[in-house]
N, C-alpha and C positions, 0 to 999 in steps of 0.2 A: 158861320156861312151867311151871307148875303141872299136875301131874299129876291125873288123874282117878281116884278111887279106888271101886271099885265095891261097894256094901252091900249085902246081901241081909237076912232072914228070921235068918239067924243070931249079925247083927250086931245087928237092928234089932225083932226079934218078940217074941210077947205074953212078957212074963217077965224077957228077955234083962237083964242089965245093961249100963247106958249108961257106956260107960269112956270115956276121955279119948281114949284112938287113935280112938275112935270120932266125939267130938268134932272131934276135929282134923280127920279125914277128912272128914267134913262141911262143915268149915270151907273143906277146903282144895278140897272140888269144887265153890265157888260161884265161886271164880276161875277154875279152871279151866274151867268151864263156859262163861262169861265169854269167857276166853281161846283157847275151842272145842278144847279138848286133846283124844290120840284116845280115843274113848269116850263122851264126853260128848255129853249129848243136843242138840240145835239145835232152834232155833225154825223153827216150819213155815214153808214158802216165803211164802205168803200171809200174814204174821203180820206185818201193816203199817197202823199208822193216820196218817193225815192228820199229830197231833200229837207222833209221833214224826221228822217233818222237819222241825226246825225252823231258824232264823236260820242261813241261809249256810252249811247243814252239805250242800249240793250244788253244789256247784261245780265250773267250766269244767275245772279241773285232774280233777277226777274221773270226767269222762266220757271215756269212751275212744274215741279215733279212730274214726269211720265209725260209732259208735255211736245218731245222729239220724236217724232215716231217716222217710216222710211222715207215719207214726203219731204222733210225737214232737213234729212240727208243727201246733203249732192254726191252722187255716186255713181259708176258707170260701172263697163265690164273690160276683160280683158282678154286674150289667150294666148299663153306661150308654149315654145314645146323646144328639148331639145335633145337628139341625137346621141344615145351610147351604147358604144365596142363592145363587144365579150369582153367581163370582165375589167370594165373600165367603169371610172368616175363622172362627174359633170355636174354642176350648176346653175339655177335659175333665178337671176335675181328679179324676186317680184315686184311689177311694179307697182301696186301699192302698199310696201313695203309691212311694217307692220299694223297697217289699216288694212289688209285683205282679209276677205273668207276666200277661202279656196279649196279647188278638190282636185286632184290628180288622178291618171291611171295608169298602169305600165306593170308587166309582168315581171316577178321576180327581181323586185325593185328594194333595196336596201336604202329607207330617207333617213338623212339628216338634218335635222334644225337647226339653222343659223350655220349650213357648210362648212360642219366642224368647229364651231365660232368664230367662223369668217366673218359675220357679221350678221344683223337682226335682220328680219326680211327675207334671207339666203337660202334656199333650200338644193342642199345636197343629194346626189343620188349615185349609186353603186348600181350598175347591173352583174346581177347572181344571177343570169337566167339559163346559164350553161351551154351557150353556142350560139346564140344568138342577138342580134346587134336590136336595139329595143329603142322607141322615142318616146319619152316621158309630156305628157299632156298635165297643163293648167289653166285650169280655168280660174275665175278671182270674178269677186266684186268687190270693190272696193271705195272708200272716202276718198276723192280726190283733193289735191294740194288747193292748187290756187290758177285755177287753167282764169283767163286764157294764155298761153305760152308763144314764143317768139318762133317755133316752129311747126306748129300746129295744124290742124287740129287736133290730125292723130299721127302717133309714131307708128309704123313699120319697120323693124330692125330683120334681118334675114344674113344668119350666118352661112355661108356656104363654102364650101372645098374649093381647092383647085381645079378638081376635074367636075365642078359644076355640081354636086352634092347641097342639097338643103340640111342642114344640120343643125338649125333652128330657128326659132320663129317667132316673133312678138309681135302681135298687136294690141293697139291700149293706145287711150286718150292723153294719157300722163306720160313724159319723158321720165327713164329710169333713176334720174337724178334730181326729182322732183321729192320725193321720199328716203333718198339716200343721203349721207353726204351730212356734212354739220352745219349747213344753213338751213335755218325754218323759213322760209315762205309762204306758210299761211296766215292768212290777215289779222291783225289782232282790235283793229279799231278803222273805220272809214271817216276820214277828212274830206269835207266839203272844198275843192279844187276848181277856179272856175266853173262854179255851179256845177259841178260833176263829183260824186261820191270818190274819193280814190282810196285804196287799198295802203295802209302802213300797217308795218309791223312795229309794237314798241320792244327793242331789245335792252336785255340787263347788260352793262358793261362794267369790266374791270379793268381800272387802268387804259381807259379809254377803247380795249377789244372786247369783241363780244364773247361773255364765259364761255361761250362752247371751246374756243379757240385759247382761251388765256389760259387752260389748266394745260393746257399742249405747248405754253410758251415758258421754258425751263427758268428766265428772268422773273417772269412773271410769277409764276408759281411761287417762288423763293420770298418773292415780298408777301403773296397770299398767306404762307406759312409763317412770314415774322409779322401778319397782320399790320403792315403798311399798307398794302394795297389799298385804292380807292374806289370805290362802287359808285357807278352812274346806273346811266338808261340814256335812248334817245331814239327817235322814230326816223325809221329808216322807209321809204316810198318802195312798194314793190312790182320795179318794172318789170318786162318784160328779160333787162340784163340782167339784173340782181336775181331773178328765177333761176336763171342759167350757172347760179355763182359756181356750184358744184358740179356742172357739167365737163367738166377733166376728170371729176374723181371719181363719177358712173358714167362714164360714156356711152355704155350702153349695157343689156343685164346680162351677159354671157360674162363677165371678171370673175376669174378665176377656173376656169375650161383651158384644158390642154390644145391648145391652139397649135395645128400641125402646118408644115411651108407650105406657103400658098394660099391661106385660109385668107375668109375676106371679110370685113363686118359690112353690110349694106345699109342704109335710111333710103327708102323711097323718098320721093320728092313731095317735102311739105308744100303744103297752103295749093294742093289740087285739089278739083272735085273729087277726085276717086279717095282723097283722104276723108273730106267732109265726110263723102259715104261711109266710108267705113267707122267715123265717128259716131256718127248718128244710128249704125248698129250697133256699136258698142254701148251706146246708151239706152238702148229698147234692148238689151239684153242677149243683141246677138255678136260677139264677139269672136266668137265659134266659128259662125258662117263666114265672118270675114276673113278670119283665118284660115279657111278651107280654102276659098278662094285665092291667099297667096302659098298653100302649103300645095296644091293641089294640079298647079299648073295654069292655072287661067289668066294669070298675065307675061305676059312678053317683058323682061325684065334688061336694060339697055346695061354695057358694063363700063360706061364713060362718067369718070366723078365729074359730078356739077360742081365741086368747087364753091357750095352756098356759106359763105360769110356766116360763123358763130358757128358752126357745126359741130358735133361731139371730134374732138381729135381721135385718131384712129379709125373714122368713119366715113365710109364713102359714100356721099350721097349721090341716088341714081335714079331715073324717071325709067317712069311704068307706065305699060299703056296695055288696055283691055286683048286679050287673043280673041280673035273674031271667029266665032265658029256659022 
């Protein structure tokens, strides 16, 4: 290590001559400095921007043991709830799938994990409760994906009947197909992008599809078994489309529910304040209250699809506005 050499006034003031030791020393304490030799000055604690982290220069290796603790976690909340018959079934798919804690309550409730193995995330429910028609409540906290999302901030999903029945209920910061579905969307490395951090993922490929997808391609497979197949990678940008890839295959978290004639799936209308709001309780931990508020009657709920570009197919999106009391 390069030593630190210290110049003053007598080295360096009005008059003095600039001698070559004097040079050198110069020279020699910008390594130094550098290499934080003792003496040498350090950059303030705080003296950190965005564009000084760049490509993979933080890494799993680098973090120390016990070092992640809830701040570390970006997480919000959630609450859904849904509607079941004497003696009927139904499902909730959570939205943060198998990143949630969660707690339910409902009387005389039969659960099953993964809705029979319907899939991970999925929880099943039977009502045994002997005559009576029961709503199953969730609560979650959860890791979210990679917000922010092309319909955001927060989703509202509202199942209801024909004759205007509430028969469930989602609120939550993450679309259901954020956690479902065989695309990863969370970031795996940030690229410097016109001075701007952007979010890639690197994926493995085989035979130029990404492995989640090749062992589901029967061609594909057959060459993975005669061990021809080819192994890449390559970074994929995770916009705002590419979040949505699996938004056909969770349209929203009621799949798999006895959907009776007439039955509607609802999205409130993204990118309002009323959603902010209810984002911004879902992240202070009230997800609950927000949900009271659409479980509960407090908005005026219009029944005309907005017809909003990219929207979960089979879903109608519909604008909401406060009941004034």
């Amino acid at each position: 290590m390069t030593d630190w050499v210290n110049r003053d006034s007598t080295h360096l003031g009005v008059d003095r001559i600039f001698t070559s030791p004097t040079a050198f020393a110069l020279y020699d304490n910008l390594f130094a400095a550098f290499e934080k030799a003792a003496g040498a000055p350090v950059l303030a604690n705080d003296y950190i921007v965005a564009a000084m982290i760049l490509n993979a220069q933080v890494t799993q290796a680098k973090i120390a043991n016990a070092s992640v603790g809830q701040a570390q976690l970006k997480s919000t909340t959630a609450a859904q709830s849904v509607v079941l018959l004497v003696n009927s079934s139904g499902t909730i798919t959570l939205t943060g799938g198998t990143y949630a804690w969660y707690t339910f309550g409902a009387n005389g409730m039969t659960v099953v994990f993964g809705a029979g193995d319907t899939a991970a995330g999925v929880l099943g429910f039977h009502n045994t409760s002997g005559g009576e028609q029961e709503t199953v409540f969730i609560d979650q906290r959860y890791i979210q994906a990679s917000p922010p999302y092309r319909h955001g901030p927060c989703y509202v999903f509202i199942w209801m009947s024909a004759g205007g029945q509430i028969k469930g209920v989602t609120v939550s910061p993450d679309p259901p197909w954020a956690h479902h579905g065989p695309t990863n969307i969370t970031p795996s490395e940030w690229i410097m992008v016109n001075r701007v951090l952007t979010p890639y993922r690197r994926r493995k490929l085989i035979d130029g599809v990404p492995i989640e997808a090749a062992f589901k391609d029967s061609v594909i497979r057959r060459r993975i078994e005669q061990d021809t197949a080819t192994r890449g990678e390559d970074l994929v940008e995770l916009t705002p489309e590419y979040k949505d890839s699996d938004i056909a295959v969770v349209p929203h978290p009621y799949l798999g529910n006895p959907f009776a004639p007439g039955d509607v799936m609802l999205l409130l209308e993204p990118g309002t304040r009323m959603m902010q709001l209810f984002a911004d309780m879902c992240d202070v931990g009230q997800a609950r209250e927000a949900y009271d508020i659409v479980k509960n009657g407090q908005l005026v709920i219009d029944n005309t699809d907005l017809r909003v570009p990219g929207a979960p197919p089979g879903v109608q999106t519909v604008r909401a506005s406060w009941k004034l009391t």
